[in-house]
TIBA-145737 format. One line per 5 residues: number of its first residue (from 1); for each residue x negated, y, z of C-alpha. Coordinates in Angstrom, 1 decimal. Each point is the difference from the previous one (the first is absolute). Layout:
// residues N
NUM	X:Y:Z; ...
END
This chain:
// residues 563
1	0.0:0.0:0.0; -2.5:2.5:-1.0; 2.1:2.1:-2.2; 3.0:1.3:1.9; 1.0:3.1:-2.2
6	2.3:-2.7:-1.9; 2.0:-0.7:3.6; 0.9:3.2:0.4; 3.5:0.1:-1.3; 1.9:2.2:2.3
11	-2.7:1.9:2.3; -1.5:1.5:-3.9; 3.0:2.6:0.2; -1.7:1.2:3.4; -4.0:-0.1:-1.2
16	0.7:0.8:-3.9; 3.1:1.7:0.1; 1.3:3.7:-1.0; -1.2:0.7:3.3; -3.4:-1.4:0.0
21	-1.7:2.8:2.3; 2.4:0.8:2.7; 0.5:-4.0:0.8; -3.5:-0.7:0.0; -0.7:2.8:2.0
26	2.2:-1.2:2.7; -1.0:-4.0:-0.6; -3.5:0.7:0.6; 1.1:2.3:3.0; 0.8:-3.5:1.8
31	-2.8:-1.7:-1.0; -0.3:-0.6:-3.7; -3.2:0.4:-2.0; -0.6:-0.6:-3.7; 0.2:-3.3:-0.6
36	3.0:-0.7:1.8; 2.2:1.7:-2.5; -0.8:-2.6:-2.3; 1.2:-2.7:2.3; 3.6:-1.3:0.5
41	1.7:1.7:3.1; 1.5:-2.1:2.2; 2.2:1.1:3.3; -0.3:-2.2:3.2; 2.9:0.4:1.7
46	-0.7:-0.2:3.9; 3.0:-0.2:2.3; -2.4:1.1:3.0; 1.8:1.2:3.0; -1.0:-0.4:4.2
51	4.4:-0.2:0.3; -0.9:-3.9:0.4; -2.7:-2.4:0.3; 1.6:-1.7:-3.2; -2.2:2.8:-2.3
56	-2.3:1.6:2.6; -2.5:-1.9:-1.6; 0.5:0.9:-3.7; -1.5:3.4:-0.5; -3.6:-2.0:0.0
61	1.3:-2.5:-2.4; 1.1:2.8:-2.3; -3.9:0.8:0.1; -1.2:-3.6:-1.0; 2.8:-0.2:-2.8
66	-1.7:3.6:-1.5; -3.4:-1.1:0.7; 1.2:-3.5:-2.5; 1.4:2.5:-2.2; -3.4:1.9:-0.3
71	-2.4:-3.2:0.1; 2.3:-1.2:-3.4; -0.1:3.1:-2.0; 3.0:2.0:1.1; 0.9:3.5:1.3
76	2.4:-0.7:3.0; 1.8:2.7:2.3; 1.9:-1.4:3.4; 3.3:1.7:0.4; 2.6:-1.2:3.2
81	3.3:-0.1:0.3; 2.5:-0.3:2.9; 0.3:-3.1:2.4; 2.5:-0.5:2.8; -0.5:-3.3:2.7
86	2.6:-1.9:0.2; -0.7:-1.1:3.0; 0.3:3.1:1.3; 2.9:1.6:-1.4; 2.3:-3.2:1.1
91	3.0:0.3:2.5; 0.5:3.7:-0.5; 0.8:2.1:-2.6; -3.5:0.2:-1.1; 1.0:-3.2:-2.4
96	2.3:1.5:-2.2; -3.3:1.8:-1.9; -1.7:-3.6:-0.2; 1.6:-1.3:-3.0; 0.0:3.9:-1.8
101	-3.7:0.1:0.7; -0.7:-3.1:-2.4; 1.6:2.3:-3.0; -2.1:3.3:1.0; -3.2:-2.1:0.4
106	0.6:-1.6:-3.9; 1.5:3.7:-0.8; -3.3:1.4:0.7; -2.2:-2.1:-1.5; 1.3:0.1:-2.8
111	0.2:3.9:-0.1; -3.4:0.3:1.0; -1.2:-2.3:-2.6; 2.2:1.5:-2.9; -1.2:3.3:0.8
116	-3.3:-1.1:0.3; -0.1:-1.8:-3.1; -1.9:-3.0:1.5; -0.4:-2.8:-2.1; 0.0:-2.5:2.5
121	0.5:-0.7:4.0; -1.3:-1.9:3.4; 3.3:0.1:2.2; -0.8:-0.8:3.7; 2.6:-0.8:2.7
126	1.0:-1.5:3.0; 3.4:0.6:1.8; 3.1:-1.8:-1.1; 1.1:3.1:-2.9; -3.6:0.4:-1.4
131	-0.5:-3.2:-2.0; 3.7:0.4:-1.7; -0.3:3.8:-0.3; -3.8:-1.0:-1.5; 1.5:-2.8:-2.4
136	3.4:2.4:-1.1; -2.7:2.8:-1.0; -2.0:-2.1:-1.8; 2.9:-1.8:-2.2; 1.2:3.5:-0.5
141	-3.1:1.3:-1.8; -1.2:-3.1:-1.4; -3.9:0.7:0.4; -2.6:-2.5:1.0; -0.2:-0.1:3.7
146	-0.9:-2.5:2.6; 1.9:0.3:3.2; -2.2:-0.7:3.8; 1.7:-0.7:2.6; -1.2:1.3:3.2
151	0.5:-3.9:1.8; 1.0:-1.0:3.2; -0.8:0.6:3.3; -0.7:-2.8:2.4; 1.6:-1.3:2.6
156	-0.2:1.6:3.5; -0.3:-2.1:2.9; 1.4:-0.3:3.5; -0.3:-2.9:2.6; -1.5:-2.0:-2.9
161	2.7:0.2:-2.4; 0.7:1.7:-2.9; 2.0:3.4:0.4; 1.0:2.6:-3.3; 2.5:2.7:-0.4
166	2.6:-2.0:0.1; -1.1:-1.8:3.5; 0.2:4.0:1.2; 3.9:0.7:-1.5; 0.9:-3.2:1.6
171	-1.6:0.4:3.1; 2.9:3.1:0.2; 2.4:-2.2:-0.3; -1.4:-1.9:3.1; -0.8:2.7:2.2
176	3.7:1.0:-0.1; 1.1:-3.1:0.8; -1.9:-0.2:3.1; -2.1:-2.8:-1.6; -3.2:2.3:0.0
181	-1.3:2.3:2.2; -0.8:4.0:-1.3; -4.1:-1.2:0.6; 0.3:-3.3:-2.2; 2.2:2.2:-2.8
186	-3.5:3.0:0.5; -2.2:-3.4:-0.2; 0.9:-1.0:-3.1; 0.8:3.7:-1.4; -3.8:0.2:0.3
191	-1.4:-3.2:-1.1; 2.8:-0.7:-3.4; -2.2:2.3:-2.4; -3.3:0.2:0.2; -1.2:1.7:-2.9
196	0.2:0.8:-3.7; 2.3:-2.1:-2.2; 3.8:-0.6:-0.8; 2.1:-2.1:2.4; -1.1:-3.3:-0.3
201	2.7:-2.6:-0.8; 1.3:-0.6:-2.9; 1.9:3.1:0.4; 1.2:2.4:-2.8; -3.5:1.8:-0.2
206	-1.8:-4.0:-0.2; 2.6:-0.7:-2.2; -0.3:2.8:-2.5; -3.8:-0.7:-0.3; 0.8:-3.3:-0.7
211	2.3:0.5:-2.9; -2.2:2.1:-1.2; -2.9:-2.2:-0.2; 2.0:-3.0:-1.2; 1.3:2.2:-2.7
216	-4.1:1.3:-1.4; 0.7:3.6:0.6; -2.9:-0.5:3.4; -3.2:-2.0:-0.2; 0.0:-3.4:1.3
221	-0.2:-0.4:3.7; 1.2:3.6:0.6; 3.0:-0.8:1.7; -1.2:-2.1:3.0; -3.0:1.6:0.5
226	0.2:1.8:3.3; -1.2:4.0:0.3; -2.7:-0.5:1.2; -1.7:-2.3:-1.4; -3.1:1.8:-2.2
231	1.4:-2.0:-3.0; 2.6:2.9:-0.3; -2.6:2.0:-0.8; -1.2:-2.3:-2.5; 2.9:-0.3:-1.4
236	1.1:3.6:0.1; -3.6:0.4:-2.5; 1.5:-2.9:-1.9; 3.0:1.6:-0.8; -1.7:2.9:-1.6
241	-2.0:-2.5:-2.6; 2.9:-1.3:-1.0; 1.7:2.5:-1.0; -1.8:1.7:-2.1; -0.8:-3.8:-1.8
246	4.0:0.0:-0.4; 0.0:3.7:-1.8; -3.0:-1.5:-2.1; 2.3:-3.3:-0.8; 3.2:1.6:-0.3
251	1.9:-1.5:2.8; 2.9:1.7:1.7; 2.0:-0.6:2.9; 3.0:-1.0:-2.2; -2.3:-2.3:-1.4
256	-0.3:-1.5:3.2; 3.5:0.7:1.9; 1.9:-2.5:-2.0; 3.2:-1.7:1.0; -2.6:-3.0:0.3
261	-1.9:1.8:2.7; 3.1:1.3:1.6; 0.7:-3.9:0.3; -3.1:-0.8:1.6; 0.4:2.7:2.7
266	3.1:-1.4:0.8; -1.4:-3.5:0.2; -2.8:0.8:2.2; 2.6:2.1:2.3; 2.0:-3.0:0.2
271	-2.9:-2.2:0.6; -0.9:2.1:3.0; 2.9:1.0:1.7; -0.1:4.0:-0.8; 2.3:2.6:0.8
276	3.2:1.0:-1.5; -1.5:3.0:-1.2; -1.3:-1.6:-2.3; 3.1:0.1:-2.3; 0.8:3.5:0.4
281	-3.9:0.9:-0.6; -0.9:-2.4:-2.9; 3.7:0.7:-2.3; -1.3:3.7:0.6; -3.5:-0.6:-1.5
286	2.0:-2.2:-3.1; 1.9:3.0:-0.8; -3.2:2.4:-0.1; -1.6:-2.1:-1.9; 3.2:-1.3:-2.5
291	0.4:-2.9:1.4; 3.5:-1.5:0.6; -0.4:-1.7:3.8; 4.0:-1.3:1.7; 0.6:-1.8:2.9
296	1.1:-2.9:-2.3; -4.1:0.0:-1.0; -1.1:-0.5:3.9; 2.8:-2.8:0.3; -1.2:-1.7:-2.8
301	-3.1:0.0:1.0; 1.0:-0.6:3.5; 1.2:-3.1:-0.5; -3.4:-1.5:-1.5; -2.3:1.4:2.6
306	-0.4:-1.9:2.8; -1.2:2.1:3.4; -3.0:-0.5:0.9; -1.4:2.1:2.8; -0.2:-0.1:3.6
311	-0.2:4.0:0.3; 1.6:2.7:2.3; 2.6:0.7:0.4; 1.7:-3.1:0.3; -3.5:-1.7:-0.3
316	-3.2:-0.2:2.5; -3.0:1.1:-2.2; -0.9:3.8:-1.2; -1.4:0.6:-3.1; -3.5:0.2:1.5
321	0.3:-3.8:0.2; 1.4:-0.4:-3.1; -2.9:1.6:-1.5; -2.1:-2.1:2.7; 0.9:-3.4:-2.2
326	0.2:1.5:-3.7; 2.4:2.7:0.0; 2.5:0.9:-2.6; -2.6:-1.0:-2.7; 0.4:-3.7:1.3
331	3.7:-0.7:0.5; 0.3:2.1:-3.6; -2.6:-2.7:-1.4; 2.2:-3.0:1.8; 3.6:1.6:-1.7
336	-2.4:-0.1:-3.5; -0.6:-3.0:0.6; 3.3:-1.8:0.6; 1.1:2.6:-3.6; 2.2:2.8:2.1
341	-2.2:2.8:-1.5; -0.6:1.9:-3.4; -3.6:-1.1:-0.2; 0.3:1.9:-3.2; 0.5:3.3:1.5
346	-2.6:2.9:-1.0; -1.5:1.5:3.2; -2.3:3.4:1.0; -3.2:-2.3:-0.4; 1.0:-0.3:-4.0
351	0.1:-3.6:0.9; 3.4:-2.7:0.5; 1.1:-0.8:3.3; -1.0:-3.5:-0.4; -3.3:1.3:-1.1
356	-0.7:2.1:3.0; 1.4:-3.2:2.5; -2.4:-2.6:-1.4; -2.3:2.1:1.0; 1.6:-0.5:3.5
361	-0.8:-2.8:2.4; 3.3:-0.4:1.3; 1.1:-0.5:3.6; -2.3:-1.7:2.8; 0.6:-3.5:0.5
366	2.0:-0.6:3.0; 1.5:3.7:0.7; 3.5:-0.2:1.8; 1.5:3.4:-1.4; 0.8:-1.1:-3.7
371	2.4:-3.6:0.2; -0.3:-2.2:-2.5; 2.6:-0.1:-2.9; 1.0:-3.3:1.9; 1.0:1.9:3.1
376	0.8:3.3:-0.6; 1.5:2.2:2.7; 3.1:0.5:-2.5; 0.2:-1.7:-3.3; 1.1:3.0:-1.6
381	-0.8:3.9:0.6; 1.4:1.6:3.0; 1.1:3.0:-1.4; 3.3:-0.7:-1.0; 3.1:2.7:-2.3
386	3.1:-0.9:2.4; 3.2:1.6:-2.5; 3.4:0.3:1.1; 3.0:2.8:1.2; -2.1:1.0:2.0
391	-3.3:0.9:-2.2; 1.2:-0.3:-3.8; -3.0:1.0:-1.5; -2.1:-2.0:2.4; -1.7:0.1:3.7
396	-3.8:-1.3:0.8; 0.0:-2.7:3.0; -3.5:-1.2:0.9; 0.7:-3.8:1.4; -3.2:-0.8:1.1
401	-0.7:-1.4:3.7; 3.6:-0.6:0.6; 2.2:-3.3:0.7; 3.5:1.1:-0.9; 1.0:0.7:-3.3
406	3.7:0.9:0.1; 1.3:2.6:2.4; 3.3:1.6:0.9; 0.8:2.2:2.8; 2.0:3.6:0.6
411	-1.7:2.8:-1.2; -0.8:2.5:2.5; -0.5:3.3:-2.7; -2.1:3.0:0.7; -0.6:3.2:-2.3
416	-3.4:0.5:0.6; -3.1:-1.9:1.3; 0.2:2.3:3.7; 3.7:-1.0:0.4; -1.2:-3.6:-0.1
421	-2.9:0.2:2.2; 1.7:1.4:2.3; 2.3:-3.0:-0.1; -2.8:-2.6:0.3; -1.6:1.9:3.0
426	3.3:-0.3:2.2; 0.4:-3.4:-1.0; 2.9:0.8:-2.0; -0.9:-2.6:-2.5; 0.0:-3.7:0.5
431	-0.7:-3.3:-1.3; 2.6:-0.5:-2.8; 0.0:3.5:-1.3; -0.2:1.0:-2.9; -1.4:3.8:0.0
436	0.0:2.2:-2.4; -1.3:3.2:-1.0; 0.8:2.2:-2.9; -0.2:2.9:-1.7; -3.8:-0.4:-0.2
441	-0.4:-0.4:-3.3; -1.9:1.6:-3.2; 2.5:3.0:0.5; 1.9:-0.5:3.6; -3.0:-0.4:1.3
446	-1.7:2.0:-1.6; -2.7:-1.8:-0.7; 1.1:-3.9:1.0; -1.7:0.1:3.3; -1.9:-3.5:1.0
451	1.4:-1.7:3.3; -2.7:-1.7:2.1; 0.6:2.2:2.7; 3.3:-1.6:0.2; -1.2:-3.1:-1.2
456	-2.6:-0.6:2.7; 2.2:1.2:3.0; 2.1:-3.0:-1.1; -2.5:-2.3:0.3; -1.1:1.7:2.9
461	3.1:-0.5:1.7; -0.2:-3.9:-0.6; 2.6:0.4:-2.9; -2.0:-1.0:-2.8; 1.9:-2.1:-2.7
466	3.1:0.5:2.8; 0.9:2.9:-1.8; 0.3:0.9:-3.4; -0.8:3.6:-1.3; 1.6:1.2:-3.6
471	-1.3:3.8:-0.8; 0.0:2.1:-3.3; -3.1:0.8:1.1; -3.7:-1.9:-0.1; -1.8:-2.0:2.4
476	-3.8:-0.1:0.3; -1.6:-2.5:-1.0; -0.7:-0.6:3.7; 3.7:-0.8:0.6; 1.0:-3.2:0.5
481	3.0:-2.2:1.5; 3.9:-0.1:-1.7; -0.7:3.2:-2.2; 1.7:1.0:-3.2; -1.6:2.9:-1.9
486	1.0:2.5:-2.7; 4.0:-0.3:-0.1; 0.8:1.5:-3.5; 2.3:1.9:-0.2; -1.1:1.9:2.5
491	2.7:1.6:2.3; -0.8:3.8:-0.8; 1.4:-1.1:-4.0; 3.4:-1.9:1.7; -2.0:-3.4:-0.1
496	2.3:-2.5:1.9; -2.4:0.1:2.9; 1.6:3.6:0.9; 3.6:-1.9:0.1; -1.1:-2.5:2.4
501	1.7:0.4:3.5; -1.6:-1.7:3.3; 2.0:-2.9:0.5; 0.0:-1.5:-3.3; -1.4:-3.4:-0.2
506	-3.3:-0.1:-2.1; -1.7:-2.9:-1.8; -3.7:-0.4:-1.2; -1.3:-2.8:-1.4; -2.8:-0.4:-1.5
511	0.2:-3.6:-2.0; 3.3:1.4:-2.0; -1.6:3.6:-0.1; 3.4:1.8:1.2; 0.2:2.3:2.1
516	3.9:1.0:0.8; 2.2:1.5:2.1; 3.8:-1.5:1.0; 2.1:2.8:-1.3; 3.0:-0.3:-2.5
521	-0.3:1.4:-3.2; 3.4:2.3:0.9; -2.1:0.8:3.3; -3.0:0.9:-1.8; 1.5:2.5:-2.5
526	1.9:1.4:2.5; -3.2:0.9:2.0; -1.4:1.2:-3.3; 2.7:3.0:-1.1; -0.6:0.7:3.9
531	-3.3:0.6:-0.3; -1.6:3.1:-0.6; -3.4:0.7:-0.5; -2.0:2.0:2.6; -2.3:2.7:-1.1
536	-3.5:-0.3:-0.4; -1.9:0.4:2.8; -3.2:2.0:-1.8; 1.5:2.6:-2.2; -3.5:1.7:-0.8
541	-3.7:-1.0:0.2; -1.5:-3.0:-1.0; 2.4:-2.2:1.2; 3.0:1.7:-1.1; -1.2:0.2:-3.4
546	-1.1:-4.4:0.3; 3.4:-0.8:1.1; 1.8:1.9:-3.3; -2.5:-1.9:-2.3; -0.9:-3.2:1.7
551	1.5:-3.2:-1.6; 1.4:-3.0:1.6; -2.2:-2.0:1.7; 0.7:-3.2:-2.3; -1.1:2.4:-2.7
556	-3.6:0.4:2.0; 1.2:3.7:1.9; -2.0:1.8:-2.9; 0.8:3.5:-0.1; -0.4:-0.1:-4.4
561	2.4:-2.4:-1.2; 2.1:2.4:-2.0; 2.4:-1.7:-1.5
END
């Protein structure tokens, strides 16, 4: 790659343009010197930000992806964009900007780099909205780019046992049921994060990465290995070879983000046990990048992929140990094998999937985290589309870890996630229940607000898998227990979760994928020319203007599907 003048296709109308002198001047102003403005430009997108250990870690590997850049015969600038934690902002209102924040952080990449004119990027993240805002941006502008995640951080530990995030929402849930004391809730407050790195189950941020990998948009072994290992670094330099070799070969994310890929993501979600967020996060990167993703795709695909993993949530391991006996790499290589993948798939190294996996040793004889295909932990996926009069266009259940598969009980309806915490915290709710919360969703929410809050008082309270929770909103992908997810419509549109009254008998199950409520069809319409629908409640700001554009949650919640 000597000559690069040829791979500057976008960044010329900056170096050679009408206005030669000014944007020169102003190039070499941050650093530029002769040469460069022969090179191809390339952005790396750094999602840097001390609001949570998840990307406190990536400003420095922003730094190793420019120095890559600059080894391999490129001009790179770092820009940043936004980040919120997750973690963080849940149980108050704080959440309702989680879910916006993914379309500002792929807005601004791709305003910075179409103003910019780069001609190609390095897109770094780490908290649960980076990697889809990162992946939406870069099916959007359809330049070669390689996206690094920021990996996982490992596992804290108290009184020899593993503790994480979750261990310190649940840990709540104890404390107020008189099950812990306020110095064993401060014990593990302090030891359940103990440094850089996104939470470390195969939670939505784990998750994410995953998909990402198993799709070729990341280098191999970038989604298991932890932040701070100094391979990220390695890698981050890694990422900047490659893409200037995909500008020299002509490959393009498009190229790469094929309904194929989109399939293997799924798989390897499946396979592991990942979050629901998954389908709202991965039908979002389809449309950016012109793919058509459903629900009917993940439950084909569903029903072929056995899972696999022994993770948390409902599992014992972290992703540390996952990584510990060959990481995603190695249960991708073992779902090759047994022909569940695209091995055909084109991939950031310019190389197939199955080319980049035999290059893979596969998983360490022995491990206990990855069952064999003889004895899965489910023959099927666990994330499973429950449809019914209750959720017409579909809801998200995640079934892993639990025993029961059919459940019926009164439902117990709140209008917003304090209403029902409130409830569980006087002990308002009981086994049998079936609690609901709407008007959390895309629009009522705004923002479709995740639940673990909720979620892990329950199973704080000793009620996990007692009580089943339906929501319009989202659960992390630390949730776990009897928990249905995404209810669309969502109440704020007249979905027929906003008709349901407490008291009417509910029924889940899982195996026949319904999820219904006993009301008559006279009953129902009545409630229906009854209803009427409450105003927003954002009518300016950020999050007045996502709840007027925002689309249905089955539809991804992307705020450009103009239709």
């Amino acid at each position: 790659m000597n000559d690069n003048k040829d791979l500057r296709i976008r960044s010329k109308v900056i170096s050679e343009g009408a206005n030669r002198s000014p944007n020169r001047a102003m190039l070499r102003a941050v650093g530029f010197k002769d040469e460069d403005f022969k090179k191809p430009m390339v952005g790396v997108a750094s999602t840097w930000s001390e609001v949570t250990p998840c990307n406190m870690h990536i400003n420095d590997l922003a730094v190793h992806a420019k120095k890559g850049l600059q080894i391999h015969g490129g001009a790179p600038l770092i820009f940043n964009t936004i980040t919120v934690s997750d973690g963080i902002s849940m149980g108050h209102e704080g959440m309702t900007f989680s879910l916006p924040s993914r379309e500002a952080i792929a807005d601004s990449i791709e305003i910075v780099m179409g103003a910019e004119r780069f001609d190609g990027l390095v897109a770094i993240g780490g908290c649960d909205k980076n990697t889809p805002a990162c992946l939406m941006a870069i099916g959007r502008m359809n330049l070669p780019a390689v996206y690094v995640y920021g990996g996982t951080i490992q596992p804290g530990s108290l009184d020899g046992k593993q503790v994480d995030i979750v261990s310190a929402f649940e840990a709540v849930g104890q404390y107020h049921d008189g099950r812990m004391t306020e110095e064993e809730l401060h014990k593990v407050e302090c030891s359940a994060c103990p440094g850089p790195g996104s939470c470390g189950g195969m939670y939505t941020a784990n998750t994410m990465a995953t998909a990402a990998e198993a799709m070729g948009m990341s280098l191999p072994g970038s989604a298991s290995t932890a932040a701070i290992s100094p391979d990220k670094a390695g890698e981050c330099e890694k990422a900047g070879k490659y893409v200037l070799e995909l500008l020299r070969k002509g490959i393009y994310p498009r190229d790469i983000m094929t309904k194929q890929a989109f399939e293997n993501a799924i798989t390897v979600v499946m396979a592991l046990g990942g979050s629901t967020n998954a389908f709202l996060h991965l039908i979002a990167i389809a449309h950016s990048a012109g793919v058509e993703l459903t629900y009917d795709d993940f439950e084909r695909i569903r029903k072929r992929a056995p899972h696999l993993a022994d993770l948390k949530p409902s599992g014992k391991h972290a992703m540390q140990d996952l990584n510990d006996i060959g990481g995603v790499q190695g249960v991708m290589k073992l779902l090759l094998d047994k022909g569940l993948l695209h091995g055909d798939c084109m991939t950031v190294t310019g190389k197939t999937l199955a080319e980049n996996l035999a290059e893979v040793p596969g998983l360490i004889e022995g491990q206990r985290i990855i069952r064999p295909f003889e004895n899965p932990l489910k023959p099927d996926g666990p994330l499973v589309v429950l449809r019914g009069n209750l959720a017409p266009e579909g809801a998200i259940a995640k079934m892993s870890g639990l025993s029961k598969h059919r459940f019926t009980g009164p439902a117990k309806v709140y209008d917003s996630e304090e209403a029902a915490t409130e409830a569980i915290v006087n002990n308002e709710i009981r086994k049998g229940d079936v609690l609901i919360i709407r008007y959390c969703g895309p629009k009522g929410g705004p923002g479709m607000p995740e639940m673990l809050s909720v979620t892990a008082l329950i199973v704080g309270k000793g009620l996990g898998g007692e009580v089943a929770l339906i929501t319009d909103g989202r659960f992390s992908g630390g949730s776990h227990g009897f928990v249905i997810g995404h209810v669309a419509p969502e109440a704020q549109v007249g979905g027929p979760i906003a008709l349901l009254q407490t008291g009417d008998l509910v029924t889940i199950d899982s195996k026949t994928q319904e999820i219904n409520f006993d009301v008559s069809e006279h009953e129902l319409k009545q409630r229906a020319e009854a209803w009427v629908q409450p105003p927003f409640k954002k009518s300016s700001g950020v999050l007045g203007k996502y709840a007027r554009q925002v689309s249905s949650a089955s539809k991804g919640a992307v705020t450009d599907l103009f239709e």
